[in-house]
C-alpha positions in Angstrom: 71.3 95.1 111.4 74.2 95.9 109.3 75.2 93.7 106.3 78.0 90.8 106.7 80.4 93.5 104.3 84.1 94.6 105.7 86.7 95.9 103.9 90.3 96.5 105.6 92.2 99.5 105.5 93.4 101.4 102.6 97.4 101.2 101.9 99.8 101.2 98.9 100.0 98.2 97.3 103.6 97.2 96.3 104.4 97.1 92.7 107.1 95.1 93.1 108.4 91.5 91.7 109.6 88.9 94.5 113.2 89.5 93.2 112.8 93.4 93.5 111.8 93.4 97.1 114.5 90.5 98.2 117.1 92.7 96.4 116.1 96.2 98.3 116.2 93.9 101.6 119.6 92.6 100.8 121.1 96.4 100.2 119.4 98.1 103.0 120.6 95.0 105.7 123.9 93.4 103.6 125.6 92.1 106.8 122.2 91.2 108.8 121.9 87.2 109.6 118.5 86.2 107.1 118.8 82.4 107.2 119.3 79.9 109.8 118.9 76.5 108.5 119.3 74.2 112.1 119.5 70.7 110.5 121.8 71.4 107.8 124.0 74.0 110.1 123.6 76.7 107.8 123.7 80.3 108.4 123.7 83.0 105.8 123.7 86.8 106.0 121.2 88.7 103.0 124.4 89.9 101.0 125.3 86.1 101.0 122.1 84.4 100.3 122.1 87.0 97.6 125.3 85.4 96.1 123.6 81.7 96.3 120.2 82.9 94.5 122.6 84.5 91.6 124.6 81.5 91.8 121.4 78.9 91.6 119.5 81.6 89.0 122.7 80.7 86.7 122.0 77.3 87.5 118.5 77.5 85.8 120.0 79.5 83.0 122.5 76.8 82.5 119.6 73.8 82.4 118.6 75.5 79.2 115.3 76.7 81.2 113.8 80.8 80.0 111.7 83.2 81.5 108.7 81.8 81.7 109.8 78.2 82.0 108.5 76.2 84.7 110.7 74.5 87.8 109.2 72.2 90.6 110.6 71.5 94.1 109.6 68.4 95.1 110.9 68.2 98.9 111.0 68.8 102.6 112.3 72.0 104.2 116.3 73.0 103.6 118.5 75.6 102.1 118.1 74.5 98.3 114.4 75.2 98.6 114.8 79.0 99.6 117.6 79.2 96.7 114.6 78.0 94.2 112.2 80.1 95.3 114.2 83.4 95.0 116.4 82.2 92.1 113.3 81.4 90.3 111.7 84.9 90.9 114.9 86.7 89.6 115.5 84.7 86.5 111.8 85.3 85.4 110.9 81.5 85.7 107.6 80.0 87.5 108.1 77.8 90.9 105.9 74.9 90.7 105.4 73.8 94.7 105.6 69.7 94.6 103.8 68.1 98.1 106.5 65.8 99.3 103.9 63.6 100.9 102.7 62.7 96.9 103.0 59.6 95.7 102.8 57.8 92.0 99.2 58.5 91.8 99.5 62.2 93.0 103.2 62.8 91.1 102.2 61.5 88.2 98.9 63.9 87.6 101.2 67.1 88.8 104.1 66.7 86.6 102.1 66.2 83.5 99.8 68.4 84.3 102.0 71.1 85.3 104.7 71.3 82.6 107.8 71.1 84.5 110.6 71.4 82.5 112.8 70.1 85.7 112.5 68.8 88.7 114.6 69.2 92.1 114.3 66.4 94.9 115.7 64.5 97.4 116.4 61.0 96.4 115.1 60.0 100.0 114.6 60.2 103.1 112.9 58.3 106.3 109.6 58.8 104.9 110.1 57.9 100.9 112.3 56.5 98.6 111.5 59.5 96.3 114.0 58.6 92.8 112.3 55.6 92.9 108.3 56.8 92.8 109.9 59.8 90.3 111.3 57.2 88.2 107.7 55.5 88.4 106.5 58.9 87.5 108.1 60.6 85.2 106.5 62.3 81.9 107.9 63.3 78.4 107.6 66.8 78.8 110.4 66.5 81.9 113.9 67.3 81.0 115.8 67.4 84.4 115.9 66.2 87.5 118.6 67.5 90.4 118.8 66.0 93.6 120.1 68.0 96.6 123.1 66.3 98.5 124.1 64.3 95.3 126.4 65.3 92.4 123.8 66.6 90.3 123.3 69.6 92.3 127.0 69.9 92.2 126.9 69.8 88.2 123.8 72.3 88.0 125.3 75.0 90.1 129.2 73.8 87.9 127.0 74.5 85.2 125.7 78.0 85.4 125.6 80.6 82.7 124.7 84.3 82.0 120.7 84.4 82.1 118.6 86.9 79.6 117.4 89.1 82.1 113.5 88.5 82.6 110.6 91.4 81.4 108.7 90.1 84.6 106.2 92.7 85.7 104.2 92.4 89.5 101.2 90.8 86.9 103.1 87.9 85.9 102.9 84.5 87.5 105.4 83.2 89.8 104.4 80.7 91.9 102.1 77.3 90.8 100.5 75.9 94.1 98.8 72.8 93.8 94.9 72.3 95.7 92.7 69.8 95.9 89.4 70.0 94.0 85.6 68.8 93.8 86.4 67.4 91.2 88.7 64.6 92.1 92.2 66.2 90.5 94.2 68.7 91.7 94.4 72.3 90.2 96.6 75.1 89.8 96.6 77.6 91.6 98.0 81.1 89.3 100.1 83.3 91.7 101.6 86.7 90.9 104.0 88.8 92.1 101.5 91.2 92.9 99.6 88.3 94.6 102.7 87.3 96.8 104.4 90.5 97.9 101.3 92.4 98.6 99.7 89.4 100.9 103.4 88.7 103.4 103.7 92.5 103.5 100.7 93.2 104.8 101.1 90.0 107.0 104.2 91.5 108.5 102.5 94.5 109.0 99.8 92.9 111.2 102.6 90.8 113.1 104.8 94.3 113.6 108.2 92.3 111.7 110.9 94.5 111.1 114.5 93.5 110.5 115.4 92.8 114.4 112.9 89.8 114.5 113.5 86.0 113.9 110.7 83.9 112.7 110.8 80.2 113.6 108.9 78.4 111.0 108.5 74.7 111.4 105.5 74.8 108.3 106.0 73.5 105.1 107.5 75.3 102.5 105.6 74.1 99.9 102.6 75.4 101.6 101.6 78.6 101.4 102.0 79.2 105.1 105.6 78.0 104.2 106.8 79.7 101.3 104.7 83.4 101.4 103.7 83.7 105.4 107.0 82.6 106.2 110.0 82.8 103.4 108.7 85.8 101.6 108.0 87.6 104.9 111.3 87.4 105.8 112.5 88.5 102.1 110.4 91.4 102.0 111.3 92.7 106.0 114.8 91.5 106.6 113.8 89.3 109.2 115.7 86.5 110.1 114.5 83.1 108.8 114.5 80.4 110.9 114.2 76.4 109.9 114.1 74.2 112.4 113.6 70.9 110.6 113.6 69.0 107.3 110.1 68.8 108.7 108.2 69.4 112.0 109.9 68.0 114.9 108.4 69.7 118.2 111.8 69.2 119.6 114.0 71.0 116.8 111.6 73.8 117.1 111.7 74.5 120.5 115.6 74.1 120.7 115.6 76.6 117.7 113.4 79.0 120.0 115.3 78.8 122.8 119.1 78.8 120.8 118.3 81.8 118.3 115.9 83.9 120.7 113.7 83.3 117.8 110.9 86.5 118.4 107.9 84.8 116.2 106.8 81.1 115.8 104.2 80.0 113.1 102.3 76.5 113.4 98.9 74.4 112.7 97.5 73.9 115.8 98.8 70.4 116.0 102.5 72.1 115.9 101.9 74.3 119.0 99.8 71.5 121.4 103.2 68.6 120.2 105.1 71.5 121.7 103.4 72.3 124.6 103.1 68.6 125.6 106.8 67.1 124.7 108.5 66.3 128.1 111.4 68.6 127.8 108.9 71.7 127.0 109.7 73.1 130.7 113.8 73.3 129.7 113.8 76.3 127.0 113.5 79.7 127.6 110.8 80.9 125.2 110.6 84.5 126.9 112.2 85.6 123.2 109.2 85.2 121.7 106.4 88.1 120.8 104.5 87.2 118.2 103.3 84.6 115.8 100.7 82.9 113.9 98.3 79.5 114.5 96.3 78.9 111.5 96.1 76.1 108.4 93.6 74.3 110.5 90.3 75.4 112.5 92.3 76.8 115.9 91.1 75.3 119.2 90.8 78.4 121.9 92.1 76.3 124.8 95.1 76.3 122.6 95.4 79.5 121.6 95.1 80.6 125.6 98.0 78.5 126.5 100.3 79.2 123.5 100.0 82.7 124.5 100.5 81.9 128.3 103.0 79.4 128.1 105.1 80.3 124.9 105.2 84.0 125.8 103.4 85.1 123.0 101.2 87.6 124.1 101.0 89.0 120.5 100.3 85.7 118.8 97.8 85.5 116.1 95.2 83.7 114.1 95.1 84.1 110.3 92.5 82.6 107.8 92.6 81.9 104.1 93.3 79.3 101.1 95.5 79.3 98.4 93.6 81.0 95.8 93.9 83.8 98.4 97.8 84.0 98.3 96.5 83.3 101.0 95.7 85.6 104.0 92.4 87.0 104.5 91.6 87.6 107.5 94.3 88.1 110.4 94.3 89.1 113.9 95.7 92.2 114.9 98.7 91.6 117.7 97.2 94.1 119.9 93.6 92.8 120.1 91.8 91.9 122.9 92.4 88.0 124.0 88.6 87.6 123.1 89.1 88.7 119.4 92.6 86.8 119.1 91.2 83.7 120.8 87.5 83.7 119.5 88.0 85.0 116.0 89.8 84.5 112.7 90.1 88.1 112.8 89.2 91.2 110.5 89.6 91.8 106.7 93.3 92.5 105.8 94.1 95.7 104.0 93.5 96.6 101.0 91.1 93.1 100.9 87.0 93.0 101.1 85.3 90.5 102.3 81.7 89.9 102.6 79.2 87.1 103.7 76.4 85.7 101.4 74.0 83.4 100.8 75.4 80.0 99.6 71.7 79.7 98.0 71.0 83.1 96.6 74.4 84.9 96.4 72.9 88.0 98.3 75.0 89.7 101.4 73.8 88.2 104.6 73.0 90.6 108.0 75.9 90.7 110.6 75.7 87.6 112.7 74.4 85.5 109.9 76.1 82.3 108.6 77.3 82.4 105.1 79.8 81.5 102.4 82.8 83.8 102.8 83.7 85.9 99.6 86.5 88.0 99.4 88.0 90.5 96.5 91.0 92.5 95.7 94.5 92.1 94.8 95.1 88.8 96.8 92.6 87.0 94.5 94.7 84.1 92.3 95.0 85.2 88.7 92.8 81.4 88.2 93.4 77.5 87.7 96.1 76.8 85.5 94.4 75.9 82.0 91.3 75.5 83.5 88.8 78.4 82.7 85.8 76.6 83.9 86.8 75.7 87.4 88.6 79.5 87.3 85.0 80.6 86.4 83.3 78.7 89.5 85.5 80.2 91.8 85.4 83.7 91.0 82.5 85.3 89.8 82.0 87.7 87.3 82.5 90.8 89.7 85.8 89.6 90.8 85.1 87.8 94.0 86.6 84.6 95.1 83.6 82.4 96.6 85.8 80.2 99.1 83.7 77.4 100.1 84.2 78.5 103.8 80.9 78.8 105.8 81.4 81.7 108.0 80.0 84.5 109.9 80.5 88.3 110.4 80.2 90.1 113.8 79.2 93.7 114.1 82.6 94.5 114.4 84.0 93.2 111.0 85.7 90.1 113.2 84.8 86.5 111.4 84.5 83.2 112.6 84.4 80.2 110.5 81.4 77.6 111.1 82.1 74.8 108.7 83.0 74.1 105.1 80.4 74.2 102.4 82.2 72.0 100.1 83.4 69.4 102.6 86.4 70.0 102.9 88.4 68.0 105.0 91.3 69.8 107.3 93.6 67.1 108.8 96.5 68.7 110.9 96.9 72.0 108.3 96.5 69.9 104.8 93.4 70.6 102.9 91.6 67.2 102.1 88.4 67.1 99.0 86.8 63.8 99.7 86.2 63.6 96.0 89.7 63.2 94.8 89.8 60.2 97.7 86.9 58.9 96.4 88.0 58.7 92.8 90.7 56.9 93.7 89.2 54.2 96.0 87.3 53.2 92.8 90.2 52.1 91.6 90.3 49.1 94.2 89.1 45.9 92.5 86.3 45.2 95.4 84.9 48.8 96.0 81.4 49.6 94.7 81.0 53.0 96.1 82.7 54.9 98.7 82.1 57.7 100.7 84.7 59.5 102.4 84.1 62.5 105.0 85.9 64.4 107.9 85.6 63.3 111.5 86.6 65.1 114.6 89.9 64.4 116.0 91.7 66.5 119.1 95.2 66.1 117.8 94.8 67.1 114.1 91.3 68.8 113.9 89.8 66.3 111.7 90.5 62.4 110.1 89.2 61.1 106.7 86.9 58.2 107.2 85.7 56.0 104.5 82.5 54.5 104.1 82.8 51.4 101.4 80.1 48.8 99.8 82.2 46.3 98.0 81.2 44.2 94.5 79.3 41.6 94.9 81.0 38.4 96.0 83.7 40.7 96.4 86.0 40.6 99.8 88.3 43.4 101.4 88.6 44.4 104.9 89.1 47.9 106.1 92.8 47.2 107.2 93.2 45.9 103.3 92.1 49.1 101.9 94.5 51.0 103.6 97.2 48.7 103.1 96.1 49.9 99.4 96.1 53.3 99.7 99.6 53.2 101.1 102.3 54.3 99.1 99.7 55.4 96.4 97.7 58.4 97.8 99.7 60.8 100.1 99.9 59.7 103.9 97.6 62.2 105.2 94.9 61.1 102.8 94.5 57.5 103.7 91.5 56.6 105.7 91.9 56.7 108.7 88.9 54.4 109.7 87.4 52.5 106.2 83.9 51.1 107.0 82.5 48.7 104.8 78.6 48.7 104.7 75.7 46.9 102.7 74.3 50.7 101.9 74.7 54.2 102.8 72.1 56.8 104.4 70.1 58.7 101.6 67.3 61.4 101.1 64.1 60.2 99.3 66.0 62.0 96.0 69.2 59.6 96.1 71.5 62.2 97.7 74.0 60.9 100.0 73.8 62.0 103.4 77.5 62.3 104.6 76.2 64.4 108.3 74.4 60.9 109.1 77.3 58.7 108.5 79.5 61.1 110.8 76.7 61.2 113.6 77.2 57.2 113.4 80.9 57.1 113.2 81.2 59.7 116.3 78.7 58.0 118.6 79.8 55.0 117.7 84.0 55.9 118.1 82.7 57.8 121.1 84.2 61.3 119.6 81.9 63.6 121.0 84.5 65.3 123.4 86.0 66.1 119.7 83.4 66.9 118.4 82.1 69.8 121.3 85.9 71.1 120.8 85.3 75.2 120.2 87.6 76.8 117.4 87.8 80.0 116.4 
């Protein structure tokens, strides 16, 4: 039996900065379209996005911000957000991606942590009144904050200036994503050039994108999946980039479709079965479409059949990875069998290994054997932003990233993914750590101990449930302690179901068992049809 190793094929790899390849795209295709933004009724050709990035890069200059200095986007999808990223990149400066779903709690930690010298936002929207949880938020070390739509982004661009051209190499940081971690706070994540550009240009490459494709991207772009798989895609190819939305709206997406003969889609799973099921799916002509991807969330195969049946996507594909991993690992290949594209997470990406051990002993487990997932090469995160010893935990001293990720390895170098050794929770494409939920229950005046794990759910993939014991003579109902989350923790955090019990299930040593309170929760919520759901 052949060991659980693959490694993809060998290509170039770029040695290029973000700004380098988005200024080869914009000579080679000057008069191409390369952004639609639907909701704010913008549409741009490369040679004129190129004059708004120089414009917005002067903008930075004129802030008083360096090479080097660090800028955070805190919003929802639109134009201003695609200006950052590239004007960042060219000025030599390092994008910090802000979730907008944070709150105080979550803000707070990130822009201290972080050292943001400014900060660009909306001042609100349906969801948040965002000035006001900034203002709640702010730290010393913060010296502006621009909000789109409002006179200050009229003053920063108004107050541009000549910028010292940047040194950046592909080595240096650009981009600062922000994860989840064991240990209760969020880290991050270090992100090159040579991260970034290498990972969405082999992406394209699997997908086939040249410069006569649109990509319709309803994802986040403060998510990976937003701002490499789908912006920096399009930068690097020439492909036109479509947003649909300020954020996902299954409608806006598949009027965007059908209006710009959109060739490629991207989603979580949830994204793809909203669409499929809204009432008015039968009305748009989705024959444009070729390609795409479904990942950010375990990918049910039923859905995957019927995306590629009934969205015309007979080249649609499945991609796995995390952050750290810039963050593709593993992709489909558009001509692969159905089986592969519908069963699998795919094979190793070029230029990427990838390898299946032994979450106890480290060693390389036989083909067909369920492991963690390790992977090395170029796509590895440069580590955890002044943190050495998580960096250390993550990758080992022979350069490979240990992801967490229980998987397995066919014969065939095609990997499915069985679970998640760290319990990680995966709600609708956002990566959940029940420790940093945990942490923060304890700050509720009642709680005792808590302990919060993922449970099946057909919409979203998984839920965060909360097991509670309160203080004694203390008094809080479930519907209370989400009422207290609220507003505090980001919305896909809260609980969705809190339980509050006199004691939790644990082994003779004192270990929680978290597998027997989600045996309990699912018989007793009657989730087994969620449960027996098959992903890839």
């Amino acid at each position: 039996m052949p060991l659980s190793y693959a490694k993809g094929p060998d290509e170039p790899i770029l040695e290029l900065t973000i700004d380098q390849g988005f200024r080869a795209t914009v000579v080679r295709h000057p008069e191409r379209p390369a952004l639609v933004v639907s909701h704010q009724d913008v549409r741009l050709t490369w040679r004129e996005l190129d004059e708004h990035v120089e414009r917005t890069a002067r903008g930075l200059a004129g802030l008083g911000l360096q090479p080097g200095s660090r800028l955070g986007v805190w919003s929802t999808n639109n134009l201003e957000w695609i200006l950052l990223q590239l004007a960042a990149a060219r000025a030599g400066m390092v994008l910090v991606n802000v979730n907008p779903a944070y709150r105080t709690h979550e803000l707070s930690y990130v822009l201290e942590k972080s050292g943001i010298e400014a900060l660009f936002l909306r001042e609100r929207d349906t969801r948040a009144d965002y000035r006001q949880i900034f203002e709640a938020s702010r730290p010393a070390n913060l010296r502006h904050a621009v909000y789109f739509g409002h006179d200050s982004w009229v003053r920063f661009l108004a107050g541009g200036t000549e910028y010292a051209q940047p040194q950046s190499g592909p080595e240096d940081v650009a981009n600062i994503q922000y994860t989840s971690g064991t240990t209760g706070s969020p880290k991050g994540v270090l992100l090159t050039h040579r991260n970034l550009v290498n990972n969405a240009w082999l992406i394209a490459g699997r997908l086939h994108l040249t410069e006569e494709d649109k990509l319709c991207s309803p994802v986040p772009l403060y998510h990976c999946f937003g701002c490499v798989m789908s912006s920096l895609v399009c930068f690097l190819t020439g492909a036109t980039l479509i947003l649909p939305a300020a954020q996902f709206d299954a409608l806006a997406t598949l009027q965007a479709i059908h209006q710009e003969r959109a060739t490629a889609v991207y989603g979580v799973p949830t994204m793809f079965i909203a669409q499929l099921q809204h009432p008015a799916f039968a009305q748009f002509d989705l024959t444009s479409l070729r390609t795409g991807i479904m990942a950010g969330a375990p990918c049910p195969i039923e859905v995957m059949r019927r995306v590629i049946a009934g969205m015309h996507c007979g080249e649609m594909t499945i991609a796995y990875g995390q952050t750290e991993s810039s963050p593709v690992i593993t992709q489909s290949r558009a001509n692969d069998s159905i089986e592969k594209r519908v069963g699998t997470v795919g094979c190793a990406m070029p230029n990427t290994e990838v390898k299946i051990v032994s979450p106890n002993t480290g060693e390389t487990l036989p083909a067909g054997e369920i492991g963690e997932l390790c992977t090395r090469g170029y796509l590895v995160m440069k580590g955890y932003d002044g943190n050495a010893e998580a960096t250390a935990e993550a990758i080992d001293t022979e350069g490979w990233l240990h992801t967490g990720d229980l998987a397995v390895m066919s014969e065939d170098g095609y990997f499915g993914i069985r679970g998640r050794a760290r319990d990680m929770i995966i709600r609708g494409g956002e990566n959940i750590y029940p420790r940093e939920i945990e942490e923060f229950l304890f700050t509720h005046p009642a709680i005792s101990d808590v302990s919060v794990f993922g449970l099946p759910d057909e919409r979203l993939g998984e839920i965060v449930c909360a097991w509670v014991r309160l203080k004694p003579g203390a008094a809080a109902t479930g519907e209370e302690i989400r009422d207290y989350c609220r507003n505090r923790i980001a919305h896909f955090k809260v609980p969705q179901y809190v339980r509050v019990v006199e004691a939790f299930p644990m082994t003779v040593t004192g270990k929680l068992q978290k597998f027997r309170m989600r045996e309990s929760e699912i018989a007793e919520r009657g989730l087994g049809g969620a449960a027996g759901i098959r992903t890839a």
